[in-house]
N, CA, C and O atoms as CSV, one atom per row, in Angstrom:
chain,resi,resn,atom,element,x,y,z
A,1,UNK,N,N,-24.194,-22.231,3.620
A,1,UNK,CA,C,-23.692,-21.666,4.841
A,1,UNK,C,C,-24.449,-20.383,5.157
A,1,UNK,O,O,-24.947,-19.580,4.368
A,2,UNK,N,N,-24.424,-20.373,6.391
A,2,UNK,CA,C,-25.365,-18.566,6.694
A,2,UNK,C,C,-24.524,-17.997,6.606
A,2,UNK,O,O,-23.366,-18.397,6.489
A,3,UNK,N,N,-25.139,-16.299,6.662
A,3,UNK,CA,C,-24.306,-16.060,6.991
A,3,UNK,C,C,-23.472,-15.360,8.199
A,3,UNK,O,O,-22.754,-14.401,7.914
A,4,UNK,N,N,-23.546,-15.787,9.454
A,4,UNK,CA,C,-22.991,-16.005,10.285
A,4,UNK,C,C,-21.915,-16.687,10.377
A,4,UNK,O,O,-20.877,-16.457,10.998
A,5,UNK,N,N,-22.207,-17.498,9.754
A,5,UNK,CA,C,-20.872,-18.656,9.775
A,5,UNK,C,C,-20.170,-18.231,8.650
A,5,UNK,O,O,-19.195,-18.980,8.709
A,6,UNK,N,N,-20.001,-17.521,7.643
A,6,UNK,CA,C,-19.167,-17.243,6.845
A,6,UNK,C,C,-18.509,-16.071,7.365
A,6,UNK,O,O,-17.352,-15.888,6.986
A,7,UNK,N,N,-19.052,-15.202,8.200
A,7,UNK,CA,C,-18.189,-14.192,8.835
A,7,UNK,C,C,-17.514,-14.693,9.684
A,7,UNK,O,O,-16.334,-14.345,9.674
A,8,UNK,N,N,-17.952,-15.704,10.763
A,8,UNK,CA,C,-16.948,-16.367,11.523
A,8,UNK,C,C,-15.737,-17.319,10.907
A,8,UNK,O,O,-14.580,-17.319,11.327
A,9,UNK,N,N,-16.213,-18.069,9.901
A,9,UNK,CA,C,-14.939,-18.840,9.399
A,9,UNK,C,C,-13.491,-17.487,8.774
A,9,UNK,O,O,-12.264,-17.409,8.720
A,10,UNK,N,N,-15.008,-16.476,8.347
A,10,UNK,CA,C,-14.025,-15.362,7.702
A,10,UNK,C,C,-12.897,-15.506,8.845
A,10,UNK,O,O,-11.854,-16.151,8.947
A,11,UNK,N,N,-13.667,-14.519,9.725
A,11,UNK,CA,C,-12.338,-13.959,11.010
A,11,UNK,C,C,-11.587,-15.242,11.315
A,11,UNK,O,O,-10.380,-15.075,11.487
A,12,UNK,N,N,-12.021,-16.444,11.415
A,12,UNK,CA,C,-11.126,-17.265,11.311
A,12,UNK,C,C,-9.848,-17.123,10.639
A,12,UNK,O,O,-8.772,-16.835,11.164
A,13,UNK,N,N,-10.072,-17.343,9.501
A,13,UNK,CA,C,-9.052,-17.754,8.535
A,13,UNK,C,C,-7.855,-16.407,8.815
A,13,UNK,O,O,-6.640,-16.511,8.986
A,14,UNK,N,N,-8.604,-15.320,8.787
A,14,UNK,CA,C,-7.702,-13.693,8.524
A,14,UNK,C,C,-7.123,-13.740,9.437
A,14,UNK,O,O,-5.915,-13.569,9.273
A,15,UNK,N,N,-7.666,-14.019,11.059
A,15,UNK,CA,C,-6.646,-14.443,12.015
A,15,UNK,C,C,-5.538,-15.203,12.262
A,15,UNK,O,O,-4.642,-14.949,13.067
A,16,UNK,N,N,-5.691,-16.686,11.121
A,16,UNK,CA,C,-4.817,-17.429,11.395
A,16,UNK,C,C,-4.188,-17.075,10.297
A,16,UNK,O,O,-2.993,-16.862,10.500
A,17,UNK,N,N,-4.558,-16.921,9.137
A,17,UNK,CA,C,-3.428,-15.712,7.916
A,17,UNK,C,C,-2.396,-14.687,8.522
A,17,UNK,O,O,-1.255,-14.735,8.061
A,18,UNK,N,N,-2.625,-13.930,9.332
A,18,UNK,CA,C,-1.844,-12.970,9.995
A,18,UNK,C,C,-0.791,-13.767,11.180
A,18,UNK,O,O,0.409,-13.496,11.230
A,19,UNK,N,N,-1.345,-14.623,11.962
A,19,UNK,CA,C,-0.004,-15.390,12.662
A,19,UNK,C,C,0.786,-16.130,11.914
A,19,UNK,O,O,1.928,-16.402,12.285
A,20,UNK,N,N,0.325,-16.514,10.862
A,20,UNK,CA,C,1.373,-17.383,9.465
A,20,UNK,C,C,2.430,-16.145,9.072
A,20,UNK,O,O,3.642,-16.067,9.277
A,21,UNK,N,N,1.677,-15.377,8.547
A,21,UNK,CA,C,2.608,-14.265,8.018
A,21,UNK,C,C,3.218,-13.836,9.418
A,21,UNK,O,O,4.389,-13.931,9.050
A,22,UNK,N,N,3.278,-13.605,10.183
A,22,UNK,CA,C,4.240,-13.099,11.443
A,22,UNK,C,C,4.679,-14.040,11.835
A,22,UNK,O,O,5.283,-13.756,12.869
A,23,UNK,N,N,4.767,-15.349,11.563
A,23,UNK,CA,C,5.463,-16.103,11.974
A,23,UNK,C,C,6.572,-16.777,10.899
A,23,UNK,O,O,7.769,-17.059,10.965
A,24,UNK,N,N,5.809,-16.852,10.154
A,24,UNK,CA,C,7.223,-16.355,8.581
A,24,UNK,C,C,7.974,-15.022,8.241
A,24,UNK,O,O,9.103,-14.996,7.752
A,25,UNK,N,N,7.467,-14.274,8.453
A,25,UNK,CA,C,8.373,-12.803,8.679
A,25,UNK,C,C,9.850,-12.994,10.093
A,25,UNK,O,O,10.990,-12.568,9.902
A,26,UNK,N,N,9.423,-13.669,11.316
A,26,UNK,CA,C,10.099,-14.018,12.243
A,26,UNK,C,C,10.911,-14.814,11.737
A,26,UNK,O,O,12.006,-14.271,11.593
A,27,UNK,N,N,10.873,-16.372,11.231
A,27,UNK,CA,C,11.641,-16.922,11.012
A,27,UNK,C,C,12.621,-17.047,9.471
A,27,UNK,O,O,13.677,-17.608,9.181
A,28,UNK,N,N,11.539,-16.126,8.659
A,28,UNK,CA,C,12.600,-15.388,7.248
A,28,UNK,C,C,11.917,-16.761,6.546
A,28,UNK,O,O,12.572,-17.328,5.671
A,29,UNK,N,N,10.867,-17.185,6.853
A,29,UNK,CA,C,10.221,-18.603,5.488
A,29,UNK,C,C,9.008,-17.646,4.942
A,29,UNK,O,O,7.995,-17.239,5.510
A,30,UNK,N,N,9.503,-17.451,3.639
A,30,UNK,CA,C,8.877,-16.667,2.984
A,30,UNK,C,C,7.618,-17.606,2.225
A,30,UNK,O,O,6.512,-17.114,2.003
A,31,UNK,N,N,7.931,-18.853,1.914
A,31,UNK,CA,C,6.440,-19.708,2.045
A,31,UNK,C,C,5.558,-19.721,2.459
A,31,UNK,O,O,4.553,-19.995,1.801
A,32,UNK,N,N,5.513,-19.329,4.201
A,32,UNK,CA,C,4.661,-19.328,5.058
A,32,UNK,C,C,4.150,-18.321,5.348
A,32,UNK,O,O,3.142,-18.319,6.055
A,33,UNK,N,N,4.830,-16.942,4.777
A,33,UNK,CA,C,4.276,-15.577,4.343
A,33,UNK,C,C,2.928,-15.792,3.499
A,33,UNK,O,O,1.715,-15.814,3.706
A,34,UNK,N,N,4.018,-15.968,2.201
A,34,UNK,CA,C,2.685,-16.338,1.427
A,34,UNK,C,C,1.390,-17.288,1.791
A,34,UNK,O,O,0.328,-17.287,1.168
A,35,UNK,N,N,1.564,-17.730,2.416
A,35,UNK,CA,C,0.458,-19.096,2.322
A,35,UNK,C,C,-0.761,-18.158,3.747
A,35,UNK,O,O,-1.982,-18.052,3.855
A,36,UNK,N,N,0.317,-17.714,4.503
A,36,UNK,CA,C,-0.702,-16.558,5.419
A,36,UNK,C,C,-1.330,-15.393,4.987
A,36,UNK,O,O,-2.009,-14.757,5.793
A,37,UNK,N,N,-1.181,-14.945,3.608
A,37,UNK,CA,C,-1.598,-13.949,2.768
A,37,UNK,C,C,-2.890,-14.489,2.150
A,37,UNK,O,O,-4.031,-14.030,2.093
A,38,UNK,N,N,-2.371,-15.533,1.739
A,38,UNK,CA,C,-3.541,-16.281,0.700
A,38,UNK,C,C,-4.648,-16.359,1.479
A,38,UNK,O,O,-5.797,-16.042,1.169
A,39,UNK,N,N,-3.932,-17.143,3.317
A,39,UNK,CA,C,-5.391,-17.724,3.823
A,39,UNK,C,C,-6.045,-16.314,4.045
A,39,UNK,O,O,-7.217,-16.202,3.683
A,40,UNK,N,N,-5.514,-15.395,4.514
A,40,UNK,CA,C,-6.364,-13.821,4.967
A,40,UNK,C,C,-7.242,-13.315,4.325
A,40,UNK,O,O,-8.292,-12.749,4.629
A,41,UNK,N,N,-6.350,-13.739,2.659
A,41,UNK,CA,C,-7.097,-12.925,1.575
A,41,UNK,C,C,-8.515,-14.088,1.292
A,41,UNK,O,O,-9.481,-13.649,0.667
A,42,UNK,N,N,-8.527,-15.321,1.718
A,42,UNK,CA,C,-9.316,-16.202,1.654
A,42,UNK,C,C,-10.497,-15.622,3.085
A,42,UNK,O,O,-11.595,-15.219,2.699
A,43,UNK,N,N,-10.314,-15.610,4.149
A,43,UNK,CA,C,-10.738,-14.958,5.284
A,43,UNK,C,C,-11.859,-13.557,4.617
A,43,UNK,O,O,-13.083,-13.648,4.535
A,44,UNK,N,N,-11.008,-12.310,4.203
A,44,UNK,CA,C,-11.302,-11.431,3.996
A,44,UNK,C,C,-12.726,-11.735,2.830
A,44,UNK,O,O,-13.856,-11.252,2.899
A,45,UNK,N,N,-12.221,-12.600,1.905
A,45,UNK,CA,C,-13.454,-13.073,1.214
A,45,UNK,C,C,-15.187,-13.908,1.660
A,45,UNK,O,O,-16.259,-13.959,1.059
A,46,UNK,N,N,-14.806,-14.336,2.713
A,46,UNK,CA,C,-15.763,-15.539,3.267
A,46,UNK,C,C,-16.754,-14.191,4.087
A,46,UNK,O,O,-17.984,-14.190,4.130
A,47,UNK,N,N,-15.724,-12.968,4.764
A,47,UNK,CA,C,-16.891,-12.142,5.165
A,47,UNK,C,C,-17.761,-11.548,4.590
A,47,UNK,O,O,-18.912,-11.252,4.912
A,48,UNK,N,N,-16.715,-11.247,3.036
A,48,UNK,CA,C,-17.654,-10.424,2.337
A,48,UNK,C,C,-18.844,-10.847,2.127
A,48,UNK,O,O,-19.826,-10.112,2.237
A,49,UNK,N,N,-18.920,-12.448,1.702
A,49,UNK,CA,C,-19.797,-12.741,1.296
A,49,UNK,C,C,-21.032,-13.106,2.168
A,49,UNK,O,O,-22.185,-13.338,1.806
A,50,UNK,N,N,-20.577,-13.098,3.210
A,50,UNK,CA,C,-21.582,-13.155,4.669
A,50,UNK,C,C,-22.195,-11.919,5.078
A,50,UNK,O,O,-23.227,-11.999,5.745
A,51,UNK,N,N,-21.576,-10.435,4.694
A,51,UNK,CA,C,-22.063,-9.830,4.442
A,51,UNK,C,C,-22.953,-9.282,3.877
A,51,UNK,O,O,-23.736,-8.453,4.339
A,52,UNK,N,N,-22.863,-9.953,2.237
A,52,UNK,CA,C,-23.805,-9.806,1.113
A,52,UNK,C,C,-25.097,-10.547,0.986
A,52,UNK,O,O,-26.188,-10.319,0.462
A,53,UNK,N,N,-24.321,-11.943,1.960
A,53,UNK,CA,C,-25.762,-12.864,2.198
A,53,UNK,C,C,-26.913,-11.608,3.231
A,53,UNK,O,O,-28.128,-11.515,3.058
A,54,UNK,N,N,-26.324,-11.020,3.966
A,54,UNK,CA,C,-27.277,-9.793,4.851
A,54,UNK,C,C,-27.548,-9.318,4.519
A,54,UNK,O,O,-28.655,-9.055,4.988
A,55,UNK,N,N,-27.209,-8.540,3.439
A,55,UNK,CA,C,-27.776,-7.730,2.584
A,55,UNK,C,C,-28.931,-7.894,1.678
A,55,UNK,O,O,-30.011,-7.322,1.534
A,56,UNK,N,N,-28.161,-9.132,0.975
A,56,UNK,CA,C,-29.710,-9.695,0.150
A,56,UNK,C,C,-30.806,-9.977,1.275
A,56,UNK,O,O,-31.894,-9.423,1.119
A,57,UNK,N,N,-30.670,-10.569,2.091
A,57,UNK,CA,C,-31.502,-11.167,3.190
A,57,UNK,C,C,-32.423,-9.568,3.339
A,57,UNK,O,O,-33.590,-9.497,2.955
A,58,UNK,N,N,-31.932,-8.764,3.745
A,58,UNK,CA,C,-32.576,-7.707,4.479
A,58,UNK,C,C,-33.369,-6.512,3.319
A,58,UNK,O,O,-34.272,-5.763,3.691
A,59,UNK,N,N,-32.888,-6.528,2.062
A,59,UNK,CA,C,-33.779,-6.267,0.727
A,59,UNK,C,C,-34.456,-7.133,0.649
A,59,UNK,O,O,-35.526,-6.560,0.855
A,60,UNK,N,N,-34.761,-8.395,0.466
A,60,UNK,CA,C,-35.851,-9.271,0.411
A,60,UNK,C,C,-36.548,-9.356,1.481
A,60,UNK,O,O,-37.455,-10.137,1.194
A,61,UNK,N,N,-36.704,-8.938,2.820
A,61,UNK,CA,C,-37.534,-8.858,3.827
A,61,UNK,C,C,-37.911,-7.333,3.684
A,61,UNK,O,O,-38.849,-6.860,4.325
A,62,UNK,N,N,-37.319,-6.752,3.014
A,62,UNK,CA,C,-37.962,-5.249,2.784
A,62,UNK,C,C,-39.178,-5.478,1.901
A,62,UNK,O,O,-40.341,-5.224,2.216
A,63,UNK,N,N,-38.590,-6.188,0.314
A,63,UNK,CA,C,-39.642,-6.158,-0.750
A,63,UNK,C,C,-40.670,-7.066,0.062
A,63,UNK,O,O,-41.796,-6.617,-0.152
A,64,UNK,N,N,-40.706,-7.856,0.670
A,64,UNK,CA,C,-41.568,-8.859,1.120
A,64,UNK,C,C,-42.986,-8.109,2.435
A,64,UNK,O,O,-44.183,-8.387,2.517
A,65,UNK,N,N,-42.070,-7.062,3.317
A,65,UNK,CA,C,-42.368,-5.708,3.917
A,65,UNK,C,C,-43.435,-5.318,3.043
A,65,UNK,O,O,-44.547,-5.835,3.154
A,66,UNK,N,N,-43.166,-4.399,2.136
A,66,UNK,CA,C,-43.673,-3.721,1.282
A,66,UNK,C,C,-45.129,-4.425,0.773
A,66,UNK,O,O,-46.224,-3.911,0.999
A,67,UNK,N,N,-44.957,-5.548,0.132
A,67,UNK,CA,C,-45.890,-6.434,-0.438
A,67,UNK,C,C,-46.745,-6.639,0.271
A,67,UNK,O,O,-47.899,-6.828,-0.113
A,68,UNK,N,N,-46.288,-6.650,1.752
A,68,UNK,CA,C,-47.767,-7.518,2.626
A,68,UNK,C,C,-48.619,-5.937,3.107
A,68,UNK,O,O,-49.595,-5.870,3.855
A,69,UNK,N,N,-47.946,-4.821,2.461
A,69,UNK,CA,C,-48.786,-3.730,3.164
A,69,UNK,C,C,-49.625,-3.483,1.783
A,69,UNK,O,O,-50.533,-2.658,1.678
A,70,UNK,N,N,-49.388,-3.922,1.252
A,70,UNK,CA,C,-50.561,-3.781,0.069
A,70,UNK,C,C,-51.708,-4.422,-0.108
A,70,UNK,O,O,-52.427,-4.148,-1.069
């Protein structure tokens, strides 16, 4: 996956994590709390790592930078 798409599925998920949990907080189903926690905390993860994919990406076009000026 790029990572583009792991930040988008991210915000996905954290979005639909947070209407689970407010919509189990509303109706007092504490199942559906949890299960909107999990997906967020699942969300919150998928960016990180879409993040980190940028990161590596943009150090390796640095070292790669570097190399061709030599």
């Amino acid at each position: 996956m790029s990572s583009t798409t792991d930040k988008i599925k991210g915000l996905a998920n954290e979005a639909a994590g947070n209407v689970k949990q407010g919509i189990g907080k509303v109706t007092g189903n504490e199942k559906l709390q949890a299960e909107g926690k999990a997906q967020e905390l699942k969300g919150e993860a998928q960016q990180t790592v879409g993040k980190a994919k940028d990161g590596i990406k943009g150090a390796a076009q640095k070292a790669s930078d570097a190399v061709n000026r030599i």
